[in-house]
PLY file of the C-alpha trace (Angstrom):
ply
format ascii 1.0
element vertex 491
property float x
property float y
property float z
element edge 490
property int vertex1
property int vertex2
end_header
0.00 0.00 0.00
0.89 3.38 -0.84
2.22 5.57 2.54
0.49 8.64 3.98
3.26 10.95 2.76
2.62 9.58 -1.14
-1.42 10.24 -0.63
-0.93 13.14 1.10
1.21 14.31 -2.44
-1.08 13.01 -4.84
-3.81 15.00 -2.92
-2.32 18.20 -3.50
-1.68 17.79 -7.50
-5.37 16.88 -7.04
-6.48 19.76 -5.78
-4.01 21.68 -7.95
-5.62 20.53 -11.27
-8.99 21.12 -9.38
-8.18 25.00 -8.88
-6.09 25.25 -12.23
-9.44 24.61 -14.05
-9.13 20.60 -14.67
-12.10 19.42 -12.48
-13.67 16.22 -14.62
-11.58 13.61 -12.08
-10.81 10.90 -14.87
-9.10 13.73 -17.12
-6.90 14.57 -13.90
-6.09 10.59 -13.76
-5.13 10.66 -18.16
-2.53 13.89 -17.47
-0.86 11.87 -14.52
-1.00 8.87 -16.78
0.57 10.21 -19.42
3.52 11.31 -17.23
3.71 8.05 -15.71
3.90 6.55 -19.55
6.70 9.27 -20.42
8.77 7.84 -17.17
8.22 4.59 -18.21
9.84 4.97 -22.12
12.79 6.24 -20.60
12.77 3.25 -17.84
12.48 1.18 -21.02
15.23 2.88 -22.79
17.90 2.46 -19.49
17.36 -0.88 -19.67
18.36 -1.34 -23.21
20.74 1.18 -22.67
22.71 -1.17 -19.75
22.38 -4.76 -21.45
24.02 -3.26 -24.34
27.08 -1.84 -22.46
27.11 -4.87 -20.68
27.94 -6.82 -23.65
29.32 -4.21 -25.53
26.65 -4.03 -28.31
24.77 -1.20 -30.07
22.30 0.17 -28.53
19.17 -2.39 -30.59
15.72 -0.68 -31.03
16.34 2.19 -28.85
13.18 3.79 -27.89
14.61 7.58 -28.20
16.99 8.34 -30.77
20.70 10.25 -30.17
18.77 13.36 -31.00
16.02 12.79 -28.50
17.86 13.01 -25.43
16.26 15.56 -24.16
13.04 14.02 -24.30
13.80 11.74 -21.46
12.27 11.73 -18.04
15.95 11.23 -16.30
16.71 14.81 -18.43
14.29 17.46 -18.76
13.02 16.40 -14.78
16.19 18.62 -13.90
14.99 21.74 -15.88
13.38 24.93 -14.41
9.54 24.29 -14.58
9.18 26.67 -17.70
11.68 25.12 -19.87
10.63 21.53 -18.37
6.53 22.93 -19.40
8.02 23.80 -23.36
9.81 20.67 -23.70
7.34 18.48 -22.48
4.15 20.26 -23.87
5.59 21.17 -27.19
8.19 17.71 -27.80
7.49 15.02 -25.29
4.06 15.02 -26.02
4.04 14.64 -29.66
6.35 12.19 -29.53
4.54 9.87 -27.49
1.54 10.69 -29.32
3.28 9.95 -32.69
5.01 6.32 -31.50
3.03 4.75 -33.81
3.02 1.84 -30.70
6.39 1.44 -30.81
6.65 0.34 -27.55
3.98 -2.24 -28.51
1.34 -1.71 -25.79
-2.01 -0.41 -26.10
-1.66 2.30 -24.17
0.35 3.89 -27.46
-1.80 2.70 -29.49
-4.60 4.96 -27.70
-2.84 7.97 -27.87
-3.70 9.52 -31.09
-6.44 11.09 -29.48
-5.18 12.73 -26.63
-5.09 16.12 -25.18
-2.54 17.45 -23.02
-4.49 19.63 -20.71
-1.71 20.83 -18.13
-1.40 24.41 -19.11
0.75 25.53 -15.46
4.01 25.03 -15.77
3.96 25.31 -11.73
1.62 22.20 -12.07
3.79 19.79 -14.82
6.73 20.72 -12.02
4.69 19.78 -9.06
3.73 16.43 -10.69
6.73 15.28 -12.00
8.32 16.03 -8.31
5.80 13.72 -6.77
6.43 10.67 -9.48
10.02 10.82 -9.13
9.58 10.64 -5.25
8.00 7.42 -5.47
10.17 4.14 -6.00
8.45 3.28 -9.48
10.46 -0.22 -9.67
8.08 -1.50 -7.44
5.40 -3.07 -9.82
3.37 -3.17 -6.56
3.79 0.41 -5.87
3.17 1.57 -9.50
-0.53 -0.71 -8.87
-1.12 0.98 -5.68
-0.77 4.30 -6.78
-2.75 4.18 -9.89
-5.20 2.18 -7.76
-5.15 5.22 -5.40
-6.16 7.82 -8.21
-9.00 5.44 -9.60
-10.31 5.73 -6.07
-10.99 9.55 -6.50
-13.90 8.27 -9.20
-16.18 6.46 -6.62
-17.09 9.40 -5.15
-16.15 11.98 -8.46
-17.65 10.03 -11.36
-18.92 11.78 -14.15
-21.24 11.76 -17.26
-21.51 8.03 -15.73
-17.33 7.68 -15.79
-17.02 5.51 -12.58
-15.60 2.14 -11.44
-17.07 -0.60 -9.78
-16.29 -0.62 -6.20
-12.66 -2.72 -6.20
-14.60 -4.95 -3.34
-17.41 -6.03 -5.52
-14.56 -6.82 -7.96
-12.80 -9.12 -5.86
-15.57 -11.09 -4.99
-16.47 -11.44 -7.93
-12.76 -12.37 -8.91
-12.36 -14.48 -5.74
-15.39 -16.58 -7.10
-14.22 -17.42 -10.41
-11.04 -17.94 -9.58
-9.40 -17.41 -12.94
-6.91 -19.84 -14.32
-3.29 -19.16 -16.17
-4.94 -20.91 -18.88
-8.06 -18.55 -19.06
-8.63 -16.03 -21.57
-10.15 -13.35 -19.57
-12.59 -10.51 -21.71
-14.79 -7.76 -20.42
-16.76 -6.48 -22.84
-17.36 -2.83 -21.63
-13.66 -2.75 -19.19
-14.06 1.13 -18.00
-10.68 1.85 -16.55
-9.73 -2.41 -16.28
-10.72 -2.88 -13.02
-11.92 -7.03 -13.12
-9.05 -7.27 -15.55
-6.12 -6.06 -13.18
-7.81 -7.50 -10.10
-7.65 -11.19 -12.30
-4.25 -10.64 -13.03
-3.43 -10.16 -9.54
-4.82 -13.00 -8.44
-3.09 -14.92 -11.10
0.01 -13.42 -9.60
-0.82 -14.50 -5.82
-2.64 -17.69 -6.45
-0.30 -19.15 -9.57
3.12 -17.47 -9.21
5.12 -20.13 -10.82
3.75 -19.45 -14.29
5.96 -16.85 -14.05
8.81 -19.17 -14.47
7.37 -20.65 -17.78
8.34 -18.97 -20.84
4.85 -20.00 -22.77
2.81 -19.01 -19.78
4.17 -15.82 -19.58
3.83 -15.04 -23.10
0.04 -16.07 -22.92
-0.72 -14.14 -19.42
1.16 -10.54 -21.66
-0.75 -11.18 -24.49
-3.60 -13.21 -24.75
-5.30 -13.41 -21.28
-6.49 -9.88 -20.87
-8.91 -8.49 -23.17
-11.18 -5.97 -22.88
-13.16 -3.48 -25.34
-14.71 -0.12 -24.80
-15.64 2.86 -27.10
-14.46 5.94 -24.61
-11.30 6.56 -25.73
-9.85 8.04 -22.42
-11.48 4.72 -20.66
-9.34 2.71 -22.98
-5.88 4.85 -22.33
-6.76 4.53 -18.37
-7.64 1.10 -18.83
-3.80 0.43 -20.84
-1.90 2.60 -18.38
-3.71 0.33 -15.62
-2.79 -2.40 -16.57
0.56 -1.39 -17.72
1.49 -0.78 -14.09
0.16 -3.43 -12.64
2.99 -5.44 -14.77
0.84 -6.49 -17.71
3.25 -5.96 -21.08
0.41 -6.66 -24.08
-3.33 -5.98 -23.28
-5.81 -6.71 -25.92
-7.59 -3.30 -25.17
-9.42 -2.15 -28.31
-11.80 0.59 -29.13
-14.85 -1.24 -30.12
-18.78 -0.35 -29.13
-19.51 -3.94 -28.53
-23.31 -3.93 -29.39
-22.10 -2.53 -32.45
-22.74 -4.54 -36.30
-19.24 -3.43 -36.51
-18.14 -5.10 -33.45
-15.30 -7.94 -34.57
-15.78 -11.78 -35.00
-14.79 -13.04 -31.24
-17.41 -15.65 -31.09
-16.79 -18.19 -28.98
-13.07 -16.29 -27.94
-13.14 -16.69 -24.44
-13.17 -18.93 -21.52
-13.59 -16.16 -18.45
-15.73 -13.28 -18.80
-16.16 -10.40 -15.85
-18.01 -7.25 -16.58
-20.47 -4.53 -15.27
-22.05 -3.77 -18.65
-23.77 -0.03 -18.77
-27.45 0.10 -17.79
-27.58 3.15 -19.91
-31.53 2.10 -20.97
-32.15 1.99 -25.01
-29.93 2.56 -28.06
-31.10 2.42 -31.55
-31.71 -0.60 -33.30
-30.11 0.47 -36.35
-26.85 0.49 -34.90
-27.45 -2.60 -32.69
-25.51 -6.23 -34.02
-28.25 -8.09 -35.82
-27.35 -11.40 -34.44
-27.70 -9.79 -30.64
-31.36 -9.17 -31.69
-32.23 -11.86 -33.70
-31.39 -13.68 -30.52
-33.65 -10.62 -28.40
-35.62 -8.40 -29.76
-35.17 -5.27 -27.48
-33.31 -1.82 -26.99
-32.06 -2.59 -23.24
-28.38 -2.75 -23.37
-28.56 -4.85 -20.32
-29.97 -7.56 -22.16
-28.22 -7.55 -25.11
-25.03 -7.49 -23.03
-25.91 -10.78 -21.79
-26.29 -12.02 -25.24
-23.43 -10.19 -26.52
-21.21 -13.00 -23.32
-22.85 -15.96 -24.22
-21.41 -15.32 -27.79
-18.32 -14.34 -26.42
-17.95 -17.63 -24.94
-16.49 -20.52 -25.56
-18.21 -23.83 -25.08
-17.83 -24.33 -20.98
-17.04 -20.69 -20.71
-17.95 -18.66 -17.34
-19.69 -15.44 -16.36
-20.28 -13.52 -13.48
-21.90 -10.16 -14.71
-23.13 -7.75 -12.38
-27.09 -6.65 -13.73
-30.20 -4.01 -12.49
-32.55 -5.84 -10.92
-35.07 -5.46 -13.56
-32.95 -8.13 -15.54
-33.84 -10.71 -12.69
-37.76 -10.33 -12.86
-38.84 -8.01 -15.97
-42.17 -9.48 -16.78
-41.15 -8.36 -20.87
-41.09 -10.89 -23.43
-37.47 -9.51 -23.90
-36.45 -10.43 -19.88
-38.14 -13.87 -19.86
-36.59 -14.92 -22.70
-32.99 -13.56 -21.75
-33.91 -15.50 -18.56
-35.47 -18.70 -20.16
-32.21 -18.81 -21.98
-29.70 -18.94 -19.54
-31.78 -21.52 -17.25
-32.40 -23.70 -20.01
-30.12 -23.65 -22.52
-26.78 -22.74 -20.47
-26.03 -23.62 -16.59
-27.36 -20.38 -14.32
-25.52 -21.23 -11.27
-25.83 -18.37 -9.15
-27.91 -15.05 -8.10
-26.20 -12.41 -5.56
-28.39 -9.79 -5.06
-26.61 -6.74 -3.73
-28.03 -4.17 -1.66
-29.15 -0.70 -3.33
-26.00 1.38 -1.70
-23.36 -0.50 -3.48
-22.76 1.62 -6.30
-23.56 4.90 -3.99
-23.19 7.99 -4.49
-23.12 7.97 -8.35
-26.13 5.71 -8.93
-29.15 3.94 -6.29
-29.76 0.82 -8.33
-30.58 -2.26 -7.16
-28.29 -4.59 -8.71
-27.38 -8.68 -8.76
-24.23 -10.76 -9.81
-25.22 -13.79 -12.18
-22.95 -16.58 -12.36
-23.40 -19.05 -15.29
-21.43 -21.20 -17.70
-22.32 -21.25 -21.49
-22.97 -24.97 -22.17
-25.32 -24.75 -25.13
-26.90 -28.00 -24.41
-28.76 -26.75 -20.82
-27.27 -28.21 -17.55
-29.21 -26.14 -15.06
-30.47 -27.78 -12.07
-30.75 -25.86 -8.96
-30.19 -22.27 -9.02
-27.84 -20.49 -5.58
-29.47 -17.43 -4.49
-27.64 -15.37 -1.73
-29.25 -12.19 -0.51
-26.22 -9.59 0.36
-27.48 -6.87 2.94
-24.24 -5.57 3.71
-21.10 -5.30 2.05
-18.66 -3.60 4.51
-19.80 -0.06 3.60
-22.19 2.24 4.89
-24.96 2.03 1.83
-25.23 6.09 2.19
-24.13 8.52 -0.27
-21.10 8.50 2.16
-19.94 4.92 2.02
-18.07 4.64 5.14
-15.77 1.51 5.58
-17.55 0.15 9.01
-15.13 -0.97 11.35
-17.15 -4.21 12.42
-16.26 -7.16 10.78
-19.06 -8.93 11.84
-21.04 -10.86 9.72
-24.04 -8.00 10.00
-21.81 -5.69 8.42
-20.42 -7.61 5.77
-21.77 -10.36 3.74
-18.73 -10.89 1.34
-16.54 -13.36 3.34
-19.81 -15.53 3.90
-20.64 -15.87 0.43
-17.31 -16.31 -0.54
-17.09 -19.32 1.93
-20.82 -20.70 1.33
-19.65 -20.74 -2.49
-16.87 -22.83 -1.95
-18.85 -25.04 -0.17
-21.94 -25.24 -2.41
-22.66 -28.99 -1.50
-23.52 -27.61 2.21
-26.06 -25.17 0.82
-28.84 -27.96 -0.37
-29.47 -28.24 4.01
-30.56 -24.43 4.04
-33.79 -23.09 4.66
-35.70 -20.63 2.38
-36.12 -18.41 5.56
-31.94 -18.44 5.56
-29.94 -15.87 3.51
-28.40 -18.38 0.97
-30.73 -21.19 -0.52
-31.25 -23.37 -3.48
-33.82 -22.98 -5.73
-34.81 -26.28 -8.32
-34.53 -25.82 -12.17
-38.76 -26.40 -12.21
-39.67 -24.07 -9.93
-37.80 -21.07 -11.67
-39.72 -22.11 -15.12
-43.22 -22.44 -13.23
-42.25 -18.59 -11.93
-41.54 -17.13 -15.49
-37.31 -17.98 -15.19
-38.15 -15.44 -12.35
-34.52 -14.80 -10.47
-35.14 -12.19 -7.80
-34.52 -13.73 -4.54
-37.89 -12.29 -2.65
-39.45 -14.80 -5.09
-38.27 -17.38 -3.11
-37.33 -16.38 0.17
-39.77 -16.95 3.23
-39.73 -14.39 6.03
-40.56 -15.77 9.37
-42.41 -12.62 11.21
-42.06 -12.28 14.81
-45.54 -12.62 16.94
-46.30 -9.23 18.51
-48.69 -9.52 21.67
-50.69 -6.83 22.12
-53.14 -5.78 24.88
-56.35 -6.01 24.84
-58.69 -2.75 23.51
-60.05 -2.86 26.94
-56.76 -2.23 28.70
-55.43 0.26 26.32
-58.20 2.21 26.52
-58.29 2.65 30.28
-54.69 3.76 29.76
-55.23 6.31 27.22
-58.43 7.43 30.06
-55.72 7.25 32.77
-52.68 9.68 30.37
-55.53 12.08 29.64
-56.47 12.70 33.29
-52.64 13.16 34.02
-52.70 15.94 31.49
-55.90 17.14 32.55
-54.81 17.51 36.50
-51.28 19.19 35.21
-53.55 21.47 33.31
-55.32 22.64 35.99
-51.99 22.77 38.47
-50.66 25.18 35.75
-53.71 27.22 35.65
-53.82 27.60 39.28
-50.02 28.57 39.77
-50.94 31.47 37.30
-54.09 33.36 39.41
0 1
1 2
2 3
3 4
4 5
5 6
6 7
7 8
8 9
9 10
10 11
11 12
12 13
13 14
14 15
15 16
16 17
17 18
18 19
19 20
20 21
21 22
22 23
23 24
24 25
25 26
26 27
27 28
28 29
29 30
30 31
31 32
32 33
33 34
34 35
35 36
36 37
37 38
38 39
39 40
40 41
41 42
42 43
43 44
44 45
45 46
46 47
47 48
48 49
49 50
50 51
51 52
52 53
53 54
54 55
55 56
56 57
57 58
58 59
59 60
60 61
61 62
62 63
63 64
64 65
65 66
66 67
67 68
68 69
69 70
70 71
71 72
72 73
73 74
74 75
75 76
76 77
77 78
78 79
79 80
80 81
81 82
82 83
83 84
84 85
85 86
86 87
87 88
88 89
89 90
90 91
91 92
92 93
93 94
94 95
95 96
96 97
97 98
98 99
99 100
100 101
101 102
102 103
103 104
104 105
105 106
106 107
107 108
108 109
109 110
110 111
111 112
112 113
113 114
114 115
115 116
116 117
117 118
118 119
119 120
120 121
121 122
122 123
123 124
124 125
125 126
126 127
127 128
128 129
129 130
130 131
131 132
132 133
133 134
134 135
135 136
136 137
137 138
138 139
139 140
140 141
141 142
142 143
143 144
144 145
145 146
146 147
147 148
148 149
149 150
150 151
151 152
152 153
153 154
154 155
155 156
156 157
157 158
158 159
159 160
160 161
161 162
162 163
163 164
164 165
165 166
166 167
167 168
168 169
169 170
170 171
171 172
172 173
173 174
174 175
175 176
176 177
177 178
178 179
179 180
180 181
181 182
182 183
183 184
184 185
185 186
186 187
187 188
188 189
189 190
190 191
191 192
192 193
193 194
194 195
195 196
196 197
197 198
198 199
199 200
200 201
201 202
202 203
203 204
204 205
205 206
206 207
207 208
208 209
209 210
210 211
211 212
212 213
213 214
214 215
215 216
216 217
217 218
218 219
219 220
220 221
221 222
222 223
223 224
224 225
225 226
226 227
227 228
228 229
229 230
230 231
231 232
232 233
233 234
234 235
235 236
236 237
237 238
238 239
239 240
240 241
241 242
242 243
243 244
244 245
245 246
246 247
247 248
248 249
249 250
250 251
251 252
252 253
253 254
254 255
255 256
256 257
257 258
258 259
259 260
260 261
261 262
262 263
263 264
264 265
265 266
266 267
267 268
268 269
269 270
270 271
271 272
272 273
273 274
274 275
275 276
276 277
277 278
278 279
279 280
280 281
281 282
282 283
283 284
284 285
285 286
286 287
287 288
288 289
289 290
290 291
291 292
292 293
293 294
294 295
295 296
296 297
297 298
298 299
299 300
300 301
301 302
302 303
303 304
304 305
305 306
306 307
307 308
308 309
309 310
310 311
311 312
312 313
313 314
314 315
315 316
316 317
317 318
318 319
319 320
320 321
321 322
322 323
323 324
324 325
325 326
326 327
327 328
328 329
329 330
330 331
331 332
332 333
333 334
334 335
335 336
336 337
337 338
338 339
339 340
340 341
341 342
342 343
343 344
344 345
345 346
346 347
347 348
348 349
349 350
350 351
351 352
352 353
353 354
354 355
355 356
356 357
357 358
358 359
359 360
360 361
361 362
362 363
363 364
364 365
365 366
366 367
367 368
368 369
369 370
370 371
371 372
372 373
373 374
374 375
375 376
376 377
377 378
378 379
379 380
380 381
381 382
382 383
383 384
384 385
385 386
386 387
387 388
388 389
389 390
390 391
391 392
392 393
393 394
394 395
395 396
396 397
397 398
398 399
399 400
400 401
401 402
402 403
403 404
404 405
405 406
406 407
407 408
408 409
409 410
410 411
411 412
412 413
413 414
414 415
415 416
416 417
417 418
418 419
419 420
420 421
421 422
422 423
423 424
424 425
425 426
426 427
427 428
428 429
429 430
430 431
431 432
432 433
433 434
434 435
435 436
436 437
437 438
438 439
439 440
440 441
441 442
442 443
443 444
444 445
445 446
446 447
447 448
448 449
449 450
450 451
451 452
452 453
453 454
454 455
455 456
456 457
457 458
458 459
459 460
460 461
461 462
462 463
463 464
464 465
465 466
466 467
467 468
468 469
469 470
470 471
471 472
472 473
473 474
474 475
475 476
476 477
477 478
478 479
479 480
480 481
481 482
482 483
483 484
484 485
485 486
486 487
487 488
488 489
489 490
């Protein structure tokens, strides 16, 4: 974790760009990303730089040229902040803009469209300060940090430019525990969160694939994929992922309801995603196979068609949805329903509480969990009803200091999942039950868990009219008597 000092720093340049005029939070992220991108070249280059003079070799595929020097973190960090605001506004930039992806990520590939908005040359010194106070080696530390600024969106989004909360995430993560092997895609990635939170529990929970030349090669370039049509999204998203050690994303600029979305059918084994629940989009622009499949304008349902094509045969999910998805009486719902319970395997309904994605949006919302089998394979249904998730579920979103189970629901499902065999014993008056294949269909595929769950109601005893009566009679002449004590007290 990043110290106090370091996000006491960062908290300045924050409100720095906020009184220099920058106030949109995820544009403040992109300038400090680019920066962080600019070190990183010249990181790059030093490294090339040594293994050459180590073996006494030209300098091969250098990434700035002898008459670039200049351009170099390690160089123009030393100059006055005027000079170091010309160079880097006026030559830096355009050079990293004009890489052509040189250095083979996609963060340079997303560059061609951005803006570089720092227009204080007090402000370019004061950032670069900070980054070079903070031991970038540290793949770790470069995660934390970037993690850090990300935070500022959960409580700064805008024009709907937030992140899922990182605990939701890791649930999620922590449930499909993703596999070296996996080829991970989420179809609408924001800023990357599921993918960087997969990778790192690649990292923790499979650390010797980093000693396997193949594996390695397929975790840089093949396992994380992700699409998105916001082009800053997609440069967070690359720089994100870029720090957290990740060499090749497959992040690509693609509006995937789109006819002009690419052929991935069938691509993937792992999918993670909190798809937009931005309402209707036109038809005309909608992929006709998505609604030959479902006829409808809700990009919440198409999403969930888009995954199951995404899919390969035994492929997972776990897709976080608005409620409505679970028990829309629409022809469009039931059959987006009908379809997963009968002709995939719908293993699993979390329903969340309606504070989780507070303060940006009060939607009630539910995780599915299914595998596309084509061929059916659903026969009893997990429901868990989450009340709490560690937070306050106020605009505020306090981290509650109880770790009880009342405040947070997360570990328990987390353990009740990994011992599914346990859960056929429950009760439908419990928080976690099973619910049979033929009783969803007899419902209308209805997945909401008040469907199904039974709430046991406490007796209240109350006393008899009589009783209460003579007590009301018995409180009125109280009043009546200190009435007429006051009245007398005042002749």
């Amino acid at each position: 974790m990043i110290t106090g000092d370091i996000r006491s720093k960062v908290d300045l340049v924050w409100n720095t760009f906020w009184t220099g005029g920058i106030s949109n939070p995820l544009t403040v992220i992109e300038q400090i990303s680019y920066l962080l991108f600019i070190k990183r070249l010249d990181e790059l280059h030093t490294v090339k730089e040594n293994m050459a003079n180590q073996f006494g070799e030209e300098l091969d595929s250098p990434v700035f040229a002898k008459d670039q020097e200049h351009l170099r973190w390690s160089r123009f960090k030393e100059l006055e902040a005027n000079k170091m605001f010309d160079v880097v506004s006026q030559e830096v930039f355009p050079f990293i803009k004009n890489m052509n992806g040189a250095d083979g990520s996609a963060y340079a590939r997303h560059m061609k469209d951005a803006i570089f908005m720092i227009q204080s040359p007090q402000l370019i010194a004061k950032v670069v300060d900070l980054i070079e106070s903070i031991p970038m080696e540290d793949r770790d530390t470069k995660g934390d940090l970037y993690e850090y600024l990300l935070s500022k969106l959960t409580t700064a989004g805008v024009n709907g430019q937030f992140r899922t909360p990182r605990h939701i995430i890791k649930m999620m993560v922590d449930m499909m525990k993703p596999k070296p092997e996996d080829k991970l895609c989420d179809p609408a990635c924001g800023t990357g969160g599921f993918l960087v939170t997969a990778g790192e529990y690649i990292r923790k929970h499979h650390p010797d694939l980093f000693n396997d030349e193949k594996q390695v090669k397929h975790y840089n370039e093949e396992f994380f994929n992700g699409f998105d049509f916001d082009s800053t999204m997609l440069r967070t998203a690359s720089m994100n992922l870029m720090l957290h050690g990740v060499e090749k994303p497959h992040i690509d600029s693609q509006d995937s309801l789109s006819e002009n979305f690419g052929d991935v059918s069938s691509a993937y084994t792992l999918i993670m995603a909190n798809p937009p629940f931005k309402g209707s989009l036109d038809y005309e622009s909608t992929a006709k196979d998505l609604l030959s499949t479902v006829k409808t304008k809700k990009t919440e349902l198409l999403f969930l068609t888009l995954m199951l094509r995404l899919l390969t045969k035994g492929g997972r999910c776990a897709v976080i949805v608005p409620d409505g998805v679970l028990f829309g009486s629409s022809n469009a719902h039931i059959k987006v329903r009908q379809i997963l319970v009968e002709d995939h395997k719908l293993e699993a309904v979390i329903s969340m509480p309606s504070g989780v994605f507070k303060p940006y949006a009060g939607v009630s919302t539910g995780v599915l969990i299914f595998t596309k089998t084509g061929s059916g394979g659903t026969d009893h249904v997990w429901f868990y009803d989450m009340q709490a998730d560690g937070f306050s579920l106020d605009d505020k979103r306090t981290p509650l200091d109880n770790d009880s189970h009342e405040s947070n629901n997360i570990p328990d499902i987390q353990d009740r999942w990994d011992n599914l065999e346990k859960e056929h014993e429950r009760q439908r008056t419990d928080q976690s039950f099973f619910v049979s294949k033929d009783e969803i269909v007899q419902n209308k595929y209805d997945l909401s868990v008040n469907r199904y769950k039974e709430i046991v109601y406490d007796e209240i005893a109350y006393d008899p009219p009589k009783k209460i009566l003579e007590e009301v009679k018995a409180l009125e002449r109280e009043i009546q008597k200190g009435l007429e004590d006051i009245e007398k007290m005042l002749q």
